[in-house]
Structures are given as structure tokens and as C-alpha cells.
C-alpha positions in Angstrom: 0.0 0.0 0.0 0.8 3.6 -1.0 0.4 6.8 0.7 -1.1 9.6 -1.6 -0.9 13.2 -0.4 -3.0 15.5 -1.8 -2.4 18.9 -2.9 -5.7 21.4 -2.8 -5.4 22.1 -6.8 -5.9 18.3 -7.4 -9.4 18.0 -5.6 -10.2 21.5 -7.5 -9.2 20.1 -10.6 -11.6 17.1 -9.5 -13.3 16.4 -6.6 -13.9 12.3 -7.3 -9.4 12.3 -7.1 -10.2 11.0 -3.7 -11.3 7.9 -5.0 -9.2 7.8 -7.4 -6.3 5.9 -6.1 -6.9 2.4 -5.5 -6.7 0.2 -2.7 -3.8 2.6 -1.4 -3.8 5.6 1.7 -4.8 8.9 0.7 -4.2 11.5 2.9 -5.9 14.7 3.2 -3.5 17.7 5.5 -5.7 20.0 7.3 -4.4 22.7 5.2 -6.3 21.2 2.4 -9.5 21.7 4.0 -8.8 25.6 5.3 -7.7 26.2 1.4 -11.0 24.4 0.4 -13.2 26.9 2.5 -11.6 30.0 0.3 -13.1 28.8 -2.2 -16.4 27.4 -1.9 -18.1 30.5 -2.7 -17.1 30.5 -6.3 -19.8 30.3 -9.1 -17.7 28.9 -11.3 -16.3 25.0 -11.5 -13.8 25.7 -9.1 -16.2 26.5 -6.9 -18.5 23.7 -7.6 -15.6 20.5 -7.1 -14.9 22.5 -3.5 -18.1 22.2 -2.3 -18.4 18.9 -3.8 -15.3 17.8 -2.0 -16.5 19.1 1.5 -19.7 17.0 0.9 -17.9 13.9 0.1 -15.9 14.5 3.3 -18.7 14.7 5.1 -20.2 11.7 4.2 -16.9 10.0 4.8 -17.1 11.7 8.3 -20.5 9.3 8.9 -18.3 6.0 8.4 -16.1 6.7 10.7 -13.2 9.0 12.4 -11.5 10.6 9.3 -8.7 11.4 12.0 -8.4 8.1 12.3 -9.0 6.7 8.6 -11.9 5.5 6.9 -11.9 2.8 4.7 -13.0 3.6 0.8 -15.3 1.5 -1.3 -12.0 0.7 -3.5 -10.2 -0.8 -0.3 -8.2 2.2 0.1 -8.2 4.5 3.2 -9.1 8.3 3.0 -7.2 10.0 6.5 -7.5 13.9 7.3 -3.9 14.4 9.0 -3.8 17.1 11.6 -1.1 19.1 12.8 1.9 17.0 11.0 5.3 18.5 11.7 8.4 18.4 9.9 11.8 20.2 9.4 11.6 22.2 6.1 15.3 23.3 5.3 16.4 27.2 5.3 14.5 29.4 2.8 11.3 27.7 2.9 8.0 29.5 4.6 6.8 27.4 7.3 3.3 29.0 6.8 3.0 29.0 3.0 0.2 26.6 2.5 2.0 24.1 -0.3 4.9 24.3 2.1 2.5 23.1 4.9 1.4 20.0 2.5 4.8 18.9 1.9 5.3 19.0 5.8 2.9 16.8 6.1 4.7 14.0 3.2 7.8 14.4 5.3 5.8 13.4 8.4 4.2 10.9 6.8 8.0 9.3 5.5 9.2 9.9 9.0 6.1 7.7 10.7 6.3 4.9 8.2 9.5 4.9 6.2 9.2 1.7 4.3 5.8 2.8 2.9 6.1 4.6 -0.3 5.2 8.5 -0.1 3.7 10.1 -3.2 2.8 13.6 -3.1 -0.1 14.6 -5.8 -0.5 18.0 -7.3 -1.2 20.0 -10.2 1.2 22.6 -9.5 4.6 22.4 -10.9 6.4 24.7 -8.6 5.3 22.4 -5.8 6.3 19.1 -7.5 9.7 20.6 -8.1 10.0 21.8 -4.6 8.9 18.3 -3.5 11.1 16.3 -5.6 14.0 18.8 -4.4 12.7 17.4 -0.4 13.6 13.9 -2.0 9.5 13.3 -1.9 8.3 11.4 -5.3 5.8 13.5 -7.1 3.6 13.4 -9.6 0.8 15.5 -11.3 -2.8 13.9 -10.9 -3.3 12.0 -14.5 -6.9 11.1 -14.2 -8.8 11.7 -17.4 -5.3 12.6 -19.1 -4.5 11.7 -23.0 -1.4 11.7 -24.5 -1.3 14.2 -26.8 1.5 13.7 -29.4 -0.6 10.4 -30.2 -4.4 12.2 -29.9 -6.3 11.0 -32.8 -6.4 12.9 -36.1 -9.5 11.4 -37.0 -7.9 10.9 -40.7 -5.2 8.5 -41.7 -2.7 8.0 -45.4 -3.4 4.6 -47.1 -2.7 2.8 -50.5 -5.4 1.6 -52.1 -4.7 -0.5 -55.5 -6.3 0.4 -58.7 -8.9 -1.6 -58.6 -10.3 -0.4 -55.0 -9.9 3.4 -56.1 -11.2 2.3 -59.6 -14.5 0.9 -57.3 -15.0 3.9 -55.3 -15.1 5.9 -57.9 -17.9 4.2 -59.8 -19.7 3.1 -56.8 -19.4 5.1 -54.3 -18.1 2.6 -52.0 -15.1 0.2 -51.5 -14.4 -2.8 -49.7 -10.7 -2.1 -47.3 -8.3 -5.2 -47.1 -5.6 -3.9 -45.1 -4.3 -4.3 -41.9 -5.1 -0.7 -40.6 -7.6 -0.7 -37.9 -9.8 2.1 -39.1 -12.3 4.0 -36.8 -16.0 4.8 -37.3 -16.0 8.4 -39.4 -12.2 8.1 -40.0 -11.1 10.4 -43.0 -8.9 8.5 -45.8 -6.3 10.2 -47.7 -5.9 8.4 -50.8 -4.8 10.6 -53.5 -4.2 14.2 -53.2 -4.3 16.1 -57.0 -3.2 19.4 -57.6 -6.4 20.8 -56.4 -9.2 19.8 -53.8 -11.5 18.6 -57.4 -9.0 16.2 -58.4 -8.5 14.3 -54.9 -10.0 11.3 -53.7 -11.2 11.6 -50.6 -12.9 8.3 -48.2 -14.4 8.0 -45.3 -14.8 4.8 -43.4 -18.2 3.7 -42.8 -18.4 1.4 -39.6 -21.7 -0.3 -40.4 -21.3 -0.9 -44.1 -17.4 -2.3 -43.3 -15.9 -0.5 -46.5 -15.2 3.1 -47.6 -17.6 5.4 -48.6 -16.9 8.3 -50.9 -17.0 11.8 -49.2 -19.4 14.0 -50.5 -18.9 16.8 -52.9 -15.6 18.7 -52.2 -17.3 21.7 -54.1 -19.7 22.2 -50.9 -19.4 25.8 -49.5 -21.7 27.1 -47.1 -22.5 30.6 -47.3 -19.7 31.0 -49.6 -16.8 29.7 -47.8 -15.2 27.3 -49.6 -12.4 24.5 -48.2 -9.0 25.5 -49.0 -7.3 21.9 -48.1 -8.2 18.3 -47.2 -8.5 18.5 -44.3 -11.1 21.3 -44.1 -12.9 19.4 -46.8 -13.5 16.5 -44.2 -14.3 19.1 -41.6 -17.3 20.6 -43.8 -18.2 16.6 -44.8 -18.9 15.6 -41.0 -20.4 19.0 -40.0 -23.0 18.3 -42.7 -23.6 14.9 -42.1 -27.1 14.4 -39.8 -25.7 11.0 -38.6 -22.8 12.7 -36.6 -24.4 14.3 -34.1 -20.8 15.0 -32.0 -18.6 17.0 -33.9 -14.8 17.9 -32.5 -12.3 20.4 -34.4 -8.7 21.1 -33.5 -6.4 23.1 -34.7 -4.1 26.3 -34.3 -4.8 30.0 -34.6 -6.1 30.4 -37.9 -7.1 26.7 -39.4 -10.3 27.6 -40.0 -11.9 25.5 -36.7 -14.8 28.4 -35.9 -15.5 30.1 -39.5 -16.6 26.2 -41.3 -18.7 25.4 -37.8 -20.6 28.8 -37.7 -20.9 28.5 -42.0 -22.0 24.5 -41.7 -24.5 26.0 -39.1 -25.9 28.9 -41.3 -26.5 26.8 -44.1 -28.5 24.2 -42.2 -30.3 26.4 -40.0 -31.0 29.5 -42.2 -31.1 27.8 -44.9 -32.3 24.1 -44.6 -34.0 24.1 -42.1 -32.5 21.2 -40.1 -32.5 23.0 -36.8 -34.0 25.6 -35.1 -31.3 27.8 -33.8 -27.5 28.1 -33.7 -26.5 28.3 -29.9 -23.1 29.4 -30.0 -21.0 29.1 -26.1 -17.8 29.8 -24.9 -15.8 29.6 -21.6 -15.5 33.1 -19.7 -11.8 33.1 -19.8 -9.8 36.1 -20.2 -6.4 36.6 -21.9 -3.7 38.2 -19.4 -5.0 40.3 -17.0 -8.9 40.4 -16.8 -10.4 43.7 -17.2 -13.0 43.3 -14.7 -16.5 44.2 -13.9 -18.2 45.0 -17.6 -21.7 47.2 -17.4 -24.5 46.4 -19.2 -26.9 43.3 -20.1 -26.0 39.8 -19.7 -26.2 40.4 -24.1 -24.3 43.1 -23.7 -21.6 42.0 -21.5 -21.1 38.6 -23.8 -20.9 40.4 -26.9 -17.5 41.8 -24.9 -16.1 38.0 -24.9 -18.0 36.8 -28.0 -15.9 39.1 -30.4 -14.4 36.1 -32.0 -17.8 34.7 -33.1 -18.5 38.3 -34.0 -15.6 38.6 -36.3 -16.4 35.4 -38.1 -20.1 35.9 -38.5 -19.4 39.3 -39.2 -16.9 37.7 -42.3 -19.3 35.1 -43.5 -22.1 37.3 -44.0 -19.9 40.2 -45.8 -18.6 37.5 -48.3 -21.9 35.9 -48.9 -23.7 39.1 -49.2 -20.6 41.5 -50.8 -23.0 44.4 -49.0 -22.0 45.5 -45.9 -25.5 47.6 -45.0 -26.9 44.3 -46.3 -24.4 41.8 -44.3 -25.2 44.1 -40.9 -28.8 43.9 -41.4 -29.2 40.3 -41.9 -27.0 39.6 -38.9 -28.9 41.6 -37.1 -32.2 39.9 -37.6 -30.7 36.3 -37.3 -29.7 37.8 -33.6 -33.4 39.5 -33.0 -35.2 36.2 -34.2 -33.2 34.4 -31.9 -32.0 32.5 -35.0 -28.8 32.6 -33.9 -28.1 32.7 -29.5 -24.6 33.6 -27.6 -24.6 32.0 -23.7 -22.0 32.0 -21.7 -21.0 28.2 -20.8 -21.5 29.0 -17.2 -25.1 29.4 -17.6 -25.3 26.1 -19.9 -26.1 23.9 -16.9 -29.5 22.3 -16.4 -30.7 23.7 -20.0 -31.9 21.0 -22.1 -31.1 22.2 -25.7 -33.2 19.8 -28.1 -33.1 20.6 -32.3 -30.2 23.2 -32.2 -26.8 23.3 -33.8 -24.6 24.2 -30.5 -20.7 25.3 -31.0 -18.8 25.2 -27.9 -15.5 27.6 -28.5 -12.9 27.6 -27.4 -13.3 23.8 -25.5 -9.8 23.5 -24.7 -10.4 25.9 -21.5 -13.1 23.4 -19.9 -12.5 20.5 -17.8 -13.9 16.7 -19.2 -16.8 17.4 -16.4 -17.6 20.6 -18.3 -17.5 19.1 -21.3 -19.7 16.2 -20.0 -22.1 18.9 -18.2 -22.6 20.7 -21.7 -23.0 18.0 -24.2 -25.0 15.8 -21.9 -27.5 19.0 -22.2 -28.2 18.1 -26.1 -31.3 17.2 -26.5 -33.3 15.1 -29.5 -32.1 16.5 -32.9 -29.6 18.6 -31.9 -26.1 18.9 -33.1 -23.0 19.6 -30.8 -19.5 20.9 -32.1 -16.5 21.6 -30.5 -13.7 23.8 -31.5 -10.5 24.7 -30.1 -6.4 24.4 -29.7 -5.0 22.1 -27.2 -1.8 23.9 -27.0 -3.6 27.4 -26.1 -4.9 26.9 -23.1 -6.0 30.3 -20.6 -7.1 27.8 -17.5 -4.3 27.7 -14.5 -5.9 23.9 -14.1 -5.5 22.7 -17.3 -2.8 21.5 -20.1 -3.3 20.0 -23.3 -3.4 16.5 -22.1 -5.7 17.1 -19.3 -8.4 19.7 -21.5 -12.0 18.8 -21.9 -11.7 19.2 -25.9 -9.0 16.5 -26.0 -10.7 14.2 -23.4 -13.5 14.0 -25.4 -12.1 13.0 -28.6 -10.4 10.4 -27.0 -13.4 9.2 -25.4 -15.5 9.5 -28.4 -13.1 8.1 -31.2 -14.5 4.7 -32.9 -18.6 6.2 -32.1 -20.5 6.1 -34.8 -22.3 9.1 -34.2 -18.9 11.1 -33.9 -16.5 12.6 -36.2 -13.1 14.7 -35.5 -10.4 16.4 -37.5 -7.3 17.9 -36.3 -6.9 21.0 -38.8 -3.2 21.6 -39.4 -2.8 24.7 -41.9 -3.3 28.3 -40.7 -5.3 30.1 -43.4 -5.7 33.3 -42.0 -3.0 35.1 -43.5 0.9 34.5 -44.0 1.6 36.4 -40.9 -1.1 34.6 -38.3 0.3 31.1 -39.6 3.8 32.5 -38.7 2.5 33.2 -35.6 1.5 30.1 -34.5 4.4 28.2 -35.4 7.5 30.6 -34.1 5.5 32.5 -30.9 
């Protein structure tokens, strides 16, 4: 058996890490639960896995003596440690709550020494301080992905003459290779001088073969695919079967402008859903401005100005009129064709018949992520857009982000698609940008 200690950031990260270690010890310093108390007044999901934290505690507290230990369903043992002391060496404040934590893993090596001491936490600076106290550390990994090998959701293969020969003409090929192909996956098979002369695939889980994609010309509202990739995008946000939709990519690839122009042209246009419900995380970038006056409408159209910029982009390219372009936008906004909400405010909607773009998704945990797409009700459509490697959140990375979580979770569904869009086509300096900043 192990002994776990637990740094505050881990259970605000996730309030279930408790029982996420096994039939080992986990213990909980007192300092934990003081730090807790700051912030259980939050709105936000910080907040929420505090709270939710302190109520697991407290039914814990019903078993038994948590000063004593209380045994887990898992057949591992939760203890709240009080007043642990420890020599910290010269330079290191005895009060700073971290610093209090890792007093508490010396203690713990000191009682026991041939039990193995593991001190948890999403902070680096306090894994590095541990691992310079000789204390093993490690970040908490639960619902991690490993990101250099997150799925593409398109693959490269040979097909011989005869297969490409039958896909043309039908529509459809049988696959013989070895590659174990997932439902929705994207084929590369031959890439011509221009997106007309490819041949694009897609593999089709129930038939067992490859199915032609449909037309590369498609361009809603006027924006057309400038690669592959963005080809296979537009083919999956089109497609009624796929009702989970995932988009990665830099700065610049494209990720928001196809969603919100797929979304146009089957809501305005075709009538496939009712509204586009367009959502984002309230994160800001450097230092927040603070309070904003106004509306809940007005203080979103602050931190929707991305989704402004696009719309605002489609509808002047579709329209070449800009009195024309601001007009229509307007009305799609006053007819509640077209809805901004905050993410926060997401929770305990049911959303049925709508064509919902979550932005930005790298910023929210896998239990946001689960909280808004578990709001989608019959009919409706769910997209997700974002970069894992630009992430605003102090709690998250790019292995531990709701947006890659999910594709993970999702790949093989057939009701799911997912591209990872790799070419910046903003302009020559934002795909710069991206790669050298």
C-alpha cells in the first residue's frame, strides 16, 4: 500500500481524485480543507468540485473517524492528518500553505519509512519543490490523453487500382488492409493538384468499407475549403448521422468560420434546426479587465468578439454588402436564429433541435464538457472547436483539457466525427504566428 498526499489544486481540478487511487492511503492535510473553504463561494467549477469535496468528506465523516481513517469503497483508506510536523530546510516558509502539505509528506516518510510517499498535485512549482525534499511527485493523471498520439480522426493509405477504380464508380469500397480504421475516420488516398482532383474516403463502420466523401465543391454561405482537411471538416459538419462534432487546430485553421458557416447553411437555410446556440468559456487573456456594465447580451458580446468577427466575415462575403451583411446579422440575432450563452449558464438547460458550437473547449474541464454536451437534447447537433496547445485555464494542459478528453473518449462512435486541422489560413503572418511565438 501507498500513501497519496494531496495537494488542494488536485481536488479543485476534481473532486472524485479521492477515489481515485486504488486500494492505497490517501491522505488529506488539514491545510487542504482551510484552502477548500476559500473557495467554496465561487460560481464557477472551481467552486463547484470544492463544495463537492466538503460533501464527500462529510459523508466519509459518517463511516467513521477521518482522523483516524476511513476505509474507501475501493479498499483504500481516506485520513484527514492534523497538525503534521516536519523540518523544512532554510529558505522555505513554514506557513505557505503548499509548504505546509509537503510537511505533512515528510511526516508521513518519517512515521512509516518503508511505505512509499507520493505527493499529488497539479502545480509544478510544488512538484519541483517536492522532488528537491527527495518526496516522489507526480501530477494527478486522471482523465489525461497523451497528446502527441491524440487521434487525427484521418489516416494515409494505398489503395490498389482496382479499390480506387470501385470507389469511384460506386461510391463505396471494400478495405483489405491491416489498418484498424475507426468509425467516421477520413482516408487520404490521392491528393491532385487541387481539392477537385483528390479522392477523398471515409470509413463507414456499419457498411465495413469506404464510402466516398461528399462533394468537395460544398461551400456554405460561400466559404469554400482551401485543403483536405477542411474538406473532411465541412463533410462531418453536414452529415445528420454525426451528431458529436470535435475540431482542433491552431490559430487560424479555420476550426470556428466552417462550424458557424456549416451552421448557417442548415439552420438559415435548410432548415435542419431551429437555432445556432453558439457558447464559450469566460476566460480572459492576461489580466482580466474586470467588472463589464451592461446586459448579460451586452456584457457577452465583450467576450463573444471572436464569433463576431467570423459571423461578421461570413455574412460580408456571402452578401458583398456591408449595410446588407449588418442587417441580416442583425435579424438572425433578434429572431433568436442565432443565441450567444456563456457556458457558465449552460447547466440544467436542455437544448433539443439546435446546432450548438462550444468555442474555445480546450479551456473546460472533461466534467464541463460532460455537463454541456449531456445538455443536447433530440435532434440537436454539438461541435467543438479549439487548440489544445492554447490553453488560458491555470488547471489545465493540453493532455488534461475537456476538448481532447473527449475525442479520445469519443473516437471509434458512430455518431462522432473529429479532425485535427493543421494549416493556418488566415493570413501569412497569423500562420507565422503560430508556429514561431
Amino acid at each position: 500500500m501507498k500513501t497519496f498526499i494531496l495537494d488542494t489544486n488536485v481536488l479543485l481540478h476534481n473532486s472524485s481524485a479521492l477515489f481515485s487511487f486504488g486500494a492505497n492511503r490517501v491522505v488529506i492535510p488539514i491545510t487542504l480543507i482551510e484552502e477548500l473553504d476559500k473557495f467554496k463561494s465561487y460560481s464557477d467549477e472551481v467552486g463547484r468540485h470544492a463544495r463537492q469535496t466538503s460533501r464527500f468528506l462529510d459523508e466519509l465523516r459518517l463511516r467513521g473517524k477521518l482522523s483516524a481513517g476511513v476505509h474507501l469503497d475501493n479498499g483504500g483508506v481516506l485520513q484527514v492528518v492534523l497538525g503534521a510536523k516536519g523540518d523544512l530546510p532554510p529558505g522555505m516558509n513554514e506557513n505557505e500553505g503548499d509548504n505546509k502539505i509537503l510537511v505533512t509528506a515528510l511526516a508521513e516518510r518519517l512515521r512509516a519509512p518503508d511505505v512509499p510517499v507520493i505527493f499529488v498535485s497539479k502545480d509544478l512549482n510544488a512538484r519541483i519543490k517536492a522532488e528537491a525534499l527527495d518526496i516522489p511527485a507526480e501530477d494527478f493523471e486522471s482523465n489525461r490523453v497523451n497528446i502527441d498520439e491524440l487521434y487525427t480522426g484521418y489516416v494515409r493509405l494505398e489503395l490498389s487500382p482496382r479499390q480506387i477504380a470501385t470507389l469511384q464508380e460506386k461510391g463505396e469500397c471494400a478495405y483489405e488492409g491491416d489498418e484498424i480504421l475507426h468509425a467516421n475516420e477520413f482516408i487520404i488516398i490521392e491528393e491532385g493538384p487541387s481539392l477537385e482532383h483528390g479522392i477523398y474516403g471515409r470509413w463507414d463502420s456499419k457498411k465495413g468499407k469506404i464510402v466516398s466523401v461528399r462533394d468537395a465543391g460544398l461551400a456554405p454561405w460561400g466559404i469554400e475549403p482551401v485543403n483536405t482537411l477542411q474538406v473532411y471538416a465541412l463533410d462531418i459538419l453536414h452529415d445528420p448521422k454525426i451528431q458529436f462534432v470535435t475540431l482542433c487546430g491552431m490559430a487560424g485553421t479555420g476550426k470556428t468560420l466552417l462550424a458557424l458557416a456549416a451552421g448557417l447553411q442548415q439552420t438559415v437555410d435548410d432548415r435542419v434546426y431551429r437555432r445556432i446556440l453558439v457558447t464559450r468559456p469566460i476566460m480572459p487573456l492576461g489580466r482580466d479587465i474586470g467588472y463589464l456594465p451592461g446586459t448579460k447580451e451586452e456584457k457577452l458580446h465583450q467576450w463573444m468578439g471572436p464569433i463576431f468577427d467570423n459571423l461578421e466575415y461570413i455574412f460580408l462575403n456571402y452578401l458583398d454588402d456591408e449595410d446588407r451583411a449588418e442587417q441580416q446579422l442583425n435579424h438572425l440575432f433578434e429572431s433568436k436564429k442565432i443565441e450567444l450563452e456563456a457556458a457558465t449558464y449552460i447547466r440544467g438547460r436542455s437544448i433539443p433541435n439546435q446546432y450548438m458550437i462550444v468555442d474555445e473547449a480546450q479551456n473546460l474541464t472533461p466534467h464541463e464538457v460532460k455537463t454541456i454536451v449531456s445538455r443536447a437534447g433530440e435532434g440537436t447537433k454539438v461541435v467543438l472547436t479549439g487548440d489544445p496547445y492554447q490553453i488560458d485555464s491555470p488547471y489545465l494542459d493540453s493532455s488534461s483539457n475537456g476538448l481532447t478528453y473527449a475525442v479520445e473518449r469519443f473516437k471509434g462512435q458512430p455518431i462522432f466525427g473529429h479532425i485535427s486541422l493543421e494549416r493556418s489560413e488566415r493570413s501569412d503572418l497569423s500562420s507565422l504566428a503560430a508556429k514561431l511565438l
